[in-house]
VOKOLBA-520075 format. One record per residue: y negated, z negated, x negated of N, C-alpha, C, O in turn; residue in one letter. Coordinates in nm, 4 decimals, padded with zeros to 6 digits. Each point is the difference from the previous one (the first is absolute). Example, Ala and Ser with C-alpha at 12.3 -4.5 7.8 and 13.67 -1.06 7.14 Angstrom:
<atoms>
[[00.5690; -00.7800; -01.3190]; [-00.1190; 00.0000; 00.0890]; [-00.1200; 00.0000; -00.0900]; [00.0019; -00.0665; -00.1036]; "A"]
[[-00.1069; 00.1385; 00.1386]; [-00.1190; -00.0060; -00.0820]; [-00.1090; -00.0730; 00.0770]; [-00.1108; -00.0169; -00.0509]; "S"]
</atoms>
This chain:
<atoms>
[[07.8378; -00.4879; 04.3284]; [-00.0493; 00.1270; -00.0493]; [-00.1240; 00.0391; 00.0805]; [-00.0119; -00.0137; 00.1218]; "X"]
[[-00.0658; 00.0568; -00.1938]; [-00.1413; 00.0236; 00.0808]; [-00.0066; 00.1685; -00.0690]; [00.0763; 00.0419; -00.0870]; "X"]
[[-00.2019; 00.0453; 00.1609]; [-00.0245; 00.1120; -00.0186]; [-00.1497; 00.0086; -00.0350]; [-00.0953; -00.0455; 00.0632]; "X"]
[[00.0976; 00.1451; -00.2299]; [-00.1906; 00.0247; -00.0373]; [00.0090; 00.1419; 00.0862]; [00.1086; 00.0491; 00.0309]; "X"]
[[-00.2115; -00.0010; -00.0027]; [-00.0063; 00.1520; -00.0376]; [-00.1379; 00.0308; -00.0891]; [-00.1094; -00.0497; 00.0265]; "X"]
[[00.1318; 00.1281; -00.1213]; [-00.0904; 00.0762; -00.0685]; [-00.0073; 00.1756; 00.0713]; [00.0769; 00.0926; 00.0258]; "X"]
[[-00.2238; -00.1266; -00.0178]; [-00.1082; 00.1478; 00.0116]; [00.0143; 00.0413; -00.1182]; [-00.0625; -00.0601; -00.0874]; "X"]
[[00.1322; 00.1525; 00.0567]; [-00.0757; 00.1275; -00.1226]; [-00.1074; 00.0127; -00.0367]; [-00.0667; -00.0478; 00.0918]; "X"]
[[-00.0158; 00.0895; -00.1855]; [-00.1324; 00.0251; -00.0345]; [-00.0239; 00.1009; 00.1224]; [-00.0645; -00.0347; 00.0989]; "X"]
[[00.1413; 00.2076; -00.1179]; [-00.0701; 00.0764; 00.0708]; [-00.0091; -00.0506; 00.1455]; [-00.0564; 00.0842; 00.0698]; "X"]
[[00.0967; -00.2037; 00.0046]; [00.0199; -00.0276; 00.0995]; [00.0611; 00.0350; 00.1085]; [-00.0133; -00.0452; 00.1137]; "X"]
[[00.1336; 00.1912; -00.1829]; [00.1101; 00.0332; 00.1396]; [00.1558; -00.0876; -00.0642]; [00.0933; -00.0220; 00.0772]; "X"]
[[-00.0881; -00.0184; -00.2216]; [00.1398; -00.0478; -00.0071]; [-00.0358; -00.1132; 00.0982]; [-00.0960; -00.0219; 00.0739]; "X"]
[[00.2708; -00.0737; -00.1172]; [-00.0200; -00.1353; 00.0171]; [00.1539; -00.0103; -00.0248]; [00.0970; 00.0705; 00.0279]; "X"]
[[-00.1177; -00.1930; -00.0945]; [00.1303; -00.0368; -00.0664]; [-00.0312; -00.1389; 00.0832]; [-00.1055; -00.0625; 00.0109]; "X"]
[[00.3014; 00.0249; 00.0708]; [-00.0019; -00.1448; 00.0141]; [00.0931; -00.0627; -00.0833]; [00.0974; 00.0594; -00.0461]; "X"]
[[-00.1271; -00.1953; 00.0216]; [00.0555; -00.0867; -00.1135]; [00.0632; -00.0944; 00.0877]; [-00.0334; -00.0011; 00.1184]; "X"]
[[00.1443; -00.0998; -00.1732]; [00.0571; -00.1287; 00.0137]; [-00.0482; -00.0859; -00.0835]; [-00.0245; 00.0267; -00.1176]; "X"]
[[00.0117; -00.1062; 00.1563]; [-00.0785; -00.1115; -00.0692]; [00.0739; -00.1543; 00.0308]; [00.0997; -00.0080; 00.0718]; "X"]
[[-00.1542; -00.0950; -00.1272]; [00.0536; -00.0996; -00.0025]; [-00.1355; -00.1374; 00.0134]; [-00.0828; -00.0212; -00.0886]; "X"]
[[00.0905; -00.0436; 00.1998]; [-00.1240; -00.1144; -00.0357]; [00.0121; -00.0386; -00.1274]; [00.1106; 00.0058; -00.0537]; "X"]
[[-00.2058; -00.0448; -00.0051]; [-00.0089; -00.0077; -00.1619]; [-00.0317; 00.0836; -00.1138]; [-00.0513; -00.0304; -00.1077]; "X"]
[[00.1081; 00.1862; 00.1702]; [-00.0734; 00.0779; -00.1024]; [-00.1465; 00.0366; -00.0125]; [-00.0981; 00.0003; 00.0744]; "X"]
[[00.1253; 00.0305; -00.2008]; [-00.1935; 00.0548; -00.0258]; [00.0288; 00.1536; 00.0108]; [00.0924; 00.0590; -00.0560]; "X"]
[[-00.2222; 00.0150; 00.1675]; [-00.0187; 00.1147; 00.0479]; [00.0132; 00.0972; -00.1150]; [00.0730; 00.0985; -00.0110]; "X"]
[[-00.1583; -00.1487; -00.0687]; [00.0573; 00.1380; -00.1818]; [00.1523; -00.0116; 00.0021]; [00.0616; 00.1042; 00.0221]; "X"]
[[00.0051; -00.2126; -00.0412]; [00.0942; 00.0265; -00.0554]; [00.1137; 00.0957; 00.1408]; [00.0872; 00.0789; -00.0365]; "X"]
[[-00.1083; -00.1025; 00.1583]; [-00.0116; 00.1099; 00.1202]; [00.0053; 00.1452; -00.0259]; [00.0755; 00.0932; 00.0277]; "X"]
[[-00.1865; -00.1116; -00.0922]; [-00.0360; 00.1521; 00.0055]; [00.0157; 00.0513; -00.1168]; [-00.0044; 00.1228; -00.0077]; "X"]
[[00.0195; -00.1761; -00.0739]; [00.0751; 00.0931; -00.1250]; [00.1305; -00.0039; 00.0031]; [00.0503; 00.0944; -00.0610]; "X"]
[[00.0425; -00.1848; 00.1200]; [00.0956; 00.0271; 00.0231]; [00.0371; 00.1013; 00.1003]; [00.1160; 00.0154; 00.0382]; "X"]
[[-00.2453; 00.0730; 00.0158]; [00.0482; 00.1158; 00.1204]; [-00.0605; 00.1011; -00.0756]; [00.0054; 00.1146; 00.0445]; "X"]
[[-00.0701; -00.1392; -00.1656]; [-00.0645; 00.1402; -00.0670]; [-00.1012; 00.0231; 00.0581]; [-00.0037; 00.1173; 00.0370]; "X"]
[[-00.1535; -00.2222; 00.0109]; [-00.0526; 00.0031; 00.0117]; [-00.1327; -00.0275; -00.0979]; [-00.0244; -00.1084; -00.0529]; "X"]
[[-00.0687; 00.2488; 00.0382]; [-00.1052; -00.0126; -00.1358]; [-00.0378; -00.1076; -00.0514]; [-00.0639; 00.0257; -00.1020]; "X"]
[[00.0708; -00.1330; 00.1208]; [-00.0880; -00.1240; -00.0737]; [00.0762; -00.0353; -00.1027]; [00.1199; -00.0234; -00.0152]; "X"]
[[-00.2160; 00.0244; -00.0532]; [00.0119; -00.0958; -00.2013]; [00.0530; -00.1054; 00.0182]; [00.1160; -00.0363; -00.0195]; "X"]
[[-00.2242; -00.0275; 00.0675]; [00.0182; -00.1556; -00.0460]; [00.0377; -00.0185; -00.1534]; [00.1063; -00.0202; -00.0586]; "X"]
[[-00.2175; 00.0333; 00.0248]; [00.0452; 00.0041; -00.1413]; [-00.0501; -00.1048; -00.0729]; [00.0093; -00.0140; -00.1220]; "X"]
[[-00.0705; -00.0699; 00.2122]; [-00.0609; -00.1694; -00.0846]; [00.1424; -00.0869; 00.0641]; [00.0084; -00.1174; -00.0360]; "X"]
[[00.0713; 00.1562; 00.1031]; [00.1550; -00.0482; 00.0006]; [-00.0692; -00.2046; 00.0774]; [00.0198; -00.1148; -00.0396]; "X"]
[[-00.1002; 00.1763; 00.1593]; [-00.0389; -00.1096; 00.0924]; [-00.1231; -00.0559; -00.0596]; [-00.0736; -00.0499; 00.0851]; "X"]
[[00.0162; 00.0418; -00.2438]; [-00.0242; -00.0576; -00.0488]; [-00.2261; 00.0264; 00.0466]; [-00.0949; -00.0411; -00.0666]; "X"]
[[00.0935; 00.1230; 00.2020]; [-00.0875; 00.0467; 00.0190]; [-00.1442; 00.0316; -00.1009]; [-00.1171; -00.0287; 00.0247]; "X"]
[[00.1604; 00.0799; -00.1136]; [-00.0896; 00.0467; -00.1060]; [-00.0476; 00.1176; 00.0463]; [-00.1051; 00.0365; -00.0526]; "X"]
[[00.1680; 00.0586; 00.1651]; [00.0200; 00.1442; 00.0122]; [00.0049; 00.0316; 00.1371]; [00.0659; -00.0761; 00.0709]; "X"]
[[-00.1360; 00.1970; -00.0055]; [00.0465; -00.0142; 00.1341]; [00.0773; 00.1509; 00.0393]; [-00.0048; 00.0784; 00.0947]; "X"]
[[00.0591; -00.0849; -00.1913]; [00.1137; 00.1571; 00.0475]; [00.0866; -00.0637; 00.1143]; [00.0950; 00.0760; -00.0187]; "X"]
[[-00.0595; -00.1419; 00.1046]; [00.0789; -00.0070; 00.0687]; [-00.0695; -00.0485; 00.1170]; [00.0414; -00.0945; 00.0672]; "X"]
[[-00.1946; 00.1881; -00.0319]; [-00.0516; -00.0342; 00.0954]; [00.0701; 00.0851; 00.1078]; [00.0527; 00.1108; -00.0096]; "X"]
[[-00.0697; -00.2107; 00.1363]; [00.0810; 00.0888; 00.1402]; [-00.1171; -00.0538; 00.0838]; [-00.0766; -00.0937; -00.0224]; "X"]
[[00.0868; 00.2061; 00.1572]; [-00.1041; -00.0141; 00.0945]; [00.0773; -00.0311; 00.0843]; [00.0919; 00.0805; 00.0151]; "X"]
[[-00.0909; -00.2320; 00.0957]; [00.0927; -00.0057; 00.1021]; [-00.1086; -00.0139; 00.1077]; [-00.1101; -00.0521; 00.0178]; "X"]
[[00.2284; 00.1489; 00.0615]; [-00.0329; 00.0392; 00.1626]; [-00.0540; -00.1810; 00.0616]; [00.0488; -00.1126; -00.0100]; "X"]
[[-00.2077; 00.1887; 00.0905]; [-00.0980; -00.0763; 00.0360]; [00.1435; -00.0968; 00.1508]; [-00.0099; -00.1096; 00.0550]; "X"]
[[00.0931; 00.1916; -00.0453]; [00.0703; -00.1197; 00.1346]; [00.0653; -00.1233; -00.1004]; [00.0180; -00.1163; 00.0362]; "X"]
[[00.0092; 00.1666; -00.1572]; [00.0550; -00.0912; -00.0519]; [-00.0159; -00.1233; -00.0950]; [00.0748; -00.0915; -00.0343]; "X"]
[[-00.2470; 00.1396; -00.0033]; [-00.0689; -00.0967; -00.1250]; [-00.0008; -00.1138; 00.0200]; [00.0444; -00.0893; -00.0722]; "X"]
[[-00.1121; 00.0793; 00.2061]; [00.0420; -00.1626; 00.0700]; [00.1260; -00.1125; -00.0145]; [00.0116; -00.1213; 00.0174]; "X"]
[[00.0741; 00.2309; -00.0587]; [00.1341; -00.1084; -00.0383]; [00.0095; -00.0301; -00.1025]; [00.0649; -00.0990; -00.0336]; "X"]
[[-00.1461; 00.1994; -00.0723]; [00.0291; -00.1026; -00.1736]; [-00.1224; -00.1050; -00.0019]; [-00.1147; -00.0165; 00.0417]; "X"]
[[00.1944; -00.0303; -00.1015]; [-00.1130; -00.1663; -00.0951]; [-00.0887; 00.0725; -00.0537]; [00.0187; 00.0868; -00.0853]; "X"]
[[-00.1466; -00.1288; 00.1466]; [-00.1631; 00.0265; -00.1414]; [00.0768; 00.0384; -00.1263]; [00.1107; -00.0329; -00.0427]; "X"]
[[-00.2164; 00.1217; -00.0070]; [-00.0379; 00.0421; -00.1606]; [-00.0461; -00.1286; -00.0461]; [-00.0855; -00.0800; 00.0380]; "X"]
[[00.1741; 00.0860; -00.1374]; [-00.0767; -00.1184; -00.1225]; [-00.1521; 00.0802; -00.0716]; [-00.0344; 00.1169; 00.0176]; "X"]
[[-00.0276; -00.2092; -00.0895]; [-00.1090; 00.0482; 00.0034]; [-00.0160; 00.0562; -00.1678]; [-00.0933; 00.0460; -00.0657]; "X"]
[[00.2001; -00.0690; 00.0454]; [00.0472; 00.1075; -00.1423]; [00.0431; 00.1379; 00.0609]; [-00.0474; 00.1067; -00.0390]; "X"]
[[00.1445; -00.1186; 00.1414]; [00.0861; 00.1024; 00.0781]; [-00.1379; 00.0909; 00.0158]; [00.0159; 00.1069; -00.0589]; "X"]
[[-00.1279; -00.1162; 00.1120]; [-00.0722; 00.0746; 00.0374]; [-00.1109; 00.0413; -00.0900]; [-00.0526; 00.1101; 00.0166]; "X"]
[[00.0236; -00.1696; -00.0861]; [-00.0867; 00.0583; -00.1510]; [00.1212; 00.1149; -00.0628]; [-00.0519; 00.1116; 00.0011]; "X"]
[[00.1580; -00.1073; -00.0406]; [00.0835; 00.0711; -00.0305]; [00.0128; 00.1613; 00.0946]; [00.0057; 00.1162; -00.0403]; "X"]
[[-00.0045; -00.1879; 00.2086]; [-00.0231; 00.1162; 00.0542]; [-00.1043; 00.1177; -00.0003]; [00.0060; 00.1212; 00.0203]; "X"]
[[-00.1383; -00.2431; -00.0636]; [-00.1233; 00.0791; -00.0798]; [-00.0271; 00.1082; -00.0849]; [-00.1009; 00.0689; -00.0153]; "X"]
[[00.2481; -00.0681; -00.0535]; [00.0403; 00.0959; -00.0911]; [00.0515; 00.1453; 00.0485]; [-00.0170; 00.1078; -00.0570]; "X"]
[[00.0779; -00.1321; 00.1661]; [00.0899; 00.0645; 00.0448]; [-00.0334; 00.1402; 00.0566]; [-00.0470; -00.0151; 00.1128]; "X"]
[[00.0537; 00.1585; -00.1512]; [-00.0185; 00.0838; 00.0943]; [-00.0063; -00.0396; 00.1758]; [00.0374; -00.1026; 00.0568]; "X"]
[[-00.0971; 00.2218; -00.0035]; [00.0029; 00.0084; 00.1795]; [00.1107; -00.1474; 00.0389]; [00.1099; -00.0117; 00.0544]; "X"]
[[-00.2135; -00.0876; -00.1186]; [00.0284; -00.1152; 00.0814]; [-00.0979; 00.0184; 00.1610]; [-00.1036; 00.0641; 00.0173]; "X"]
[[00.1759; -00.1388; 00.0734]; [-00.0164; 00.0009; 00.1351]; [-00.0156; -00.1421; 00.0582]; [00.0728; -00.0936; -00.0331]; "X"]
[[-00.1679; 00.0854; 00.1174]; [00.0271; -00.1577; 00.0197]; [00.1242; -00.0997; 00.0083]; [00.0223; -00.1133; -00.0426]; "X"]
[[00.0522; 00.2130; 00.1215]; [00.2134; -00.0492; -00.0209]; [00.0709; -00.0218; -00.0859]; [00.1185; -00.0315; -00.0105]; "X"]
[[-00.2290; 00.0574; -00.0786]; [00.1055; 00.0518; -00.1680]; [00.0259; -00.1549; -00.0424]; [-00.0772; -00.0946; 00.0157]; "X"]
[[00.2041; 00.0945; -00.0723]; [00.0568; -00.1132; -00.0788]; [00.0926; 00.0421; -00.1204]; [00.0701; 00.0980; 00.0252]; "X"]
[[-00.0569; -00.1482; -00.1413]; [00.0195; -00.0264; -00.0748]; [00.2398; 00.0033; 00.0438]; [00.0745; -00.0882; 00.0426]; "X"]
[[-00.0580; 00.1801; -00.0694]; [00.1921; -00.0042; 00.0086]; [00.0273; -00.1498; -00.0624]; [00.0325; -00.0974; 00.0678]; "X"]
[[-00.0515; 00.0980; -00.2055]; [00.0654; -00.1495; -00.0645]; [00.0028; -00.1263; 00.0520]; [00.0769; -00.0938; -00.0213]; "X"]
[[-00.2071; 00.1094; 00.1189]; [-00.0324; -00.1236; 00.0722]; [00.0570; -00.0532; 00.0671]; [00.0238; -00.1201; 00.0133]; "X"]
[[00.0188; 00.2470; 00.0617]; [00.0513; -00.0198; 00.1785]; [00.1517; -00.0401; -00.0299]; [00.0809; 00.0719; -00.0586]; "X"]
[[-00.0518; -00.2275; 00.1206]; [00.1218; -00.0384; -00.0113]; [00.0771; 00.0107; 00.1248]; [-00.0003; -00.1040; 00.0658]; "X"]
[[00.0732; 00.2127; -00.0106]; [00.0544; 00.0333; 00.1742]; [00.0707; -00.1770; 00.0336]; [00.0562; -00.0833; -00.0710]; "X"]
[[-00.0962; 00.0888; 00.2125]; [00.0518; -00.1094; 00.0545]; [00.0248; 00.0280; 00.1073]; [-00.0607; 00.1031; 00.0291]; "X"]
[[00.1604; -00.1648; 00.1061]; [00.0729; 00.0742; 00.0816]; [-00.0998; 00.0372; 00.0843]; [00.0291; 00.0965; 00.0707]; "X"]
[[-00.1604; -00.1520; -00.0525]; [-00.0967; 00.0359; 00.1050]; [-00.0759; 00.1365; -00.0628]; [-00.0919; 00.0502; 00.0646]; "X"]
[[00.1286; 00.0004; -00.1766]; [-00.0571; 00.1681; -00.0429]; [00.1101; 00.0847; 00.0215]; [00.0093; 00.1061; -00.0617]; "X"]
[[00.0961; -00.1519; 00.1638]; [00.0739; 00.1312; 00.0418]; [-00.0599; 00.1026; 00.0440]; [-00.1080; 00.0063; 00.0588]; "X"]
[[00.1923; 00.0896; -00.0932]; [-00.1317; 00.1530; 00.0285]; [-00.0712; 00.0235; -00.0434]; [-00.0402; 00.1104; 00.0367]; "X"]
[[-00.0277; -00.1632; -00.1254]; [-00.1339; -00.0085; -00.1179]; [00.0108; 00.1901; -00.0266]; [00.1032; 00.0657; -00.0140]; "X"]
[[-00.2490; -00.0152; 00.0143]; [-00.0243; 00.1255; -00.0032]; [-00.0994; 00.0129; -00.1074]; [-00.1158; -00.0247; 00.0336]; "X"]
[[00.1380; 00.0601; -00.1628]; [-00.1225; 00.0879; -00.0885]; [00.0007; 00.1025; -00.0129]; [00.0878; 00.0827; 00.0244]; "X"]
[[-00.2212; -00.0689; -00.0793]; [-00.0292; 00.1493; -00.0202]; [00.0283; -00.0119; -00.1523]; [-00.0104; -00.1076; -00.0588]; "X"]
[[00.0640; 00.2790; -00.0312]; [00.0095; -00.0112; -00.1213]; [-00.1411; 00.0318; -00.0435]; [-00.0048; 00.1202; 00.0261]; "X"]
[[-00.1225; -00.1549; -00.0802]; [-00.1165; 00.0676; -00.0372]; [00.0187; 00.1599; -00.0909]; [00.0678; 00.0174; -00.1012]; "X"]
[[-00.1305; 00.0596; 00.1570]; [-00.0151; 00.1367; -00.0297]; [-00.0129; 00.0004; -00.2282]; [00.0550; 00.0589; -00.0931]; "X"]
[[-00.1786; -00.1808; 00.1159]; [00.0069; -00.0271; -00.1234]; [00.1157; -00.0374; -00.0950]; [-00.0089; 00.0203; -00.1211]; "X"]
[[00.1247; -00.0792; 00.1826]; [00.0707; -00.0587; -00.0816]; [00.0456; 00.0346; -00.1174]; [-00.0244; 00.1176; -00.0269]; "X"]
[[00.0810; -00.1753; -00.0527]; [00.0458; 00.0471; -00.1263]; [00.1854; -00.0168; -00.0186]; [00.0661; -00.0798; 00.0665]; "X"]
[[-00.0336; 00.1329; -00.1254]; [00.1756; 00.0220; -00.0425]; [00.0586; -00.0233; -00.1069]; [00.0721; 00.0967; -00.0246]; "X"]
[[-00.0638; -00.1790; -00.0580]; [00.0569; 00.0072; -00.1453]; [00.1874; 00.0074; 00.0279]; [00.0792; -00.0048; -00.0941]; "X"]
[[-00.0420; 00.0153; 00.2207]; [00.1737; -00.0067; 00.0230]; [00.0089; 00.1227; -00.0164]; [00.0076; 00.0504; -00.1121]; "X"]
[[-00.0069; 00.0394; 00.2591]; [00.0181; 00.1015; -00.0001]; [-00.0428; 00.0319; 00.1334]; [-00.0179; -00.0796; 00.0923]; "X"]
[[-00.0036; 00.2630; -00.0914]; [-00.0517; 00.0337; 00.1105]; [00.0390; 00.0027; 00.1500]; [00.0999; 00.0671; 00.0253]; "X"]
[[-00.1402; -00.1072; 00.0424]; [00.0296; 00.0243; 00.1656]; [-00.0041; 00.0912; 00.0897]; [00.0318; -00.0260; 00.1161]; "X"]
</atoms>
């Protein structure tokens, strides 16, 4: 069992998650009722499920594919940290993994 935490948009929540090496970070965070779509369902057509992760931690995910980051192109108050949720596959070395929720984000679940 490993631990995400999600930043809130306004930046005083924070919700922590259980996680599992293997999962994908959307499916994380919508399972905690966290704003992201993901509504191209991985299929990166879309970048509603952009997250900004904390600069101690970027270093531990694998490069942006270079689709991953034209997509981010799209993306509201993208940040240099910003990655793409669908992408990010947790592995035991992203224990503790910290994002931010973007202020921008969008909600088609329900509100937080």
């Amino acid at each position: 069992m490993m631990r995400v935490t999600f930043i809130h948009a306004d930046g005083k929540g924070r919700t922590e998650a259980d996680a599992q090496p293997g999962d994908i970070l959307l499916d994380v965070a919508q399972a905690n009722l966290m704003p992201l779509e993901g509504t191209c369902e991985g299929q990166m057509a879309c970048s509603t499920c952009h997250v900004i992760v904390t600069k101690e931690d970027f270093d531990r995910l694998p490069p942006a594919s270079e689709m991953e980051e034209d997509m981010l192109d799209l993306a509201a108050g993208v940040r240099r940290t910003s990655r793409l949720s669908c992408q990010i596959v947790l592995t035991e070395d992203m224990d503790g993994l910290t994002v931010h929720i973007p202020a921008e984000s969008r909600n088609m679940q329900a509100p937080r």
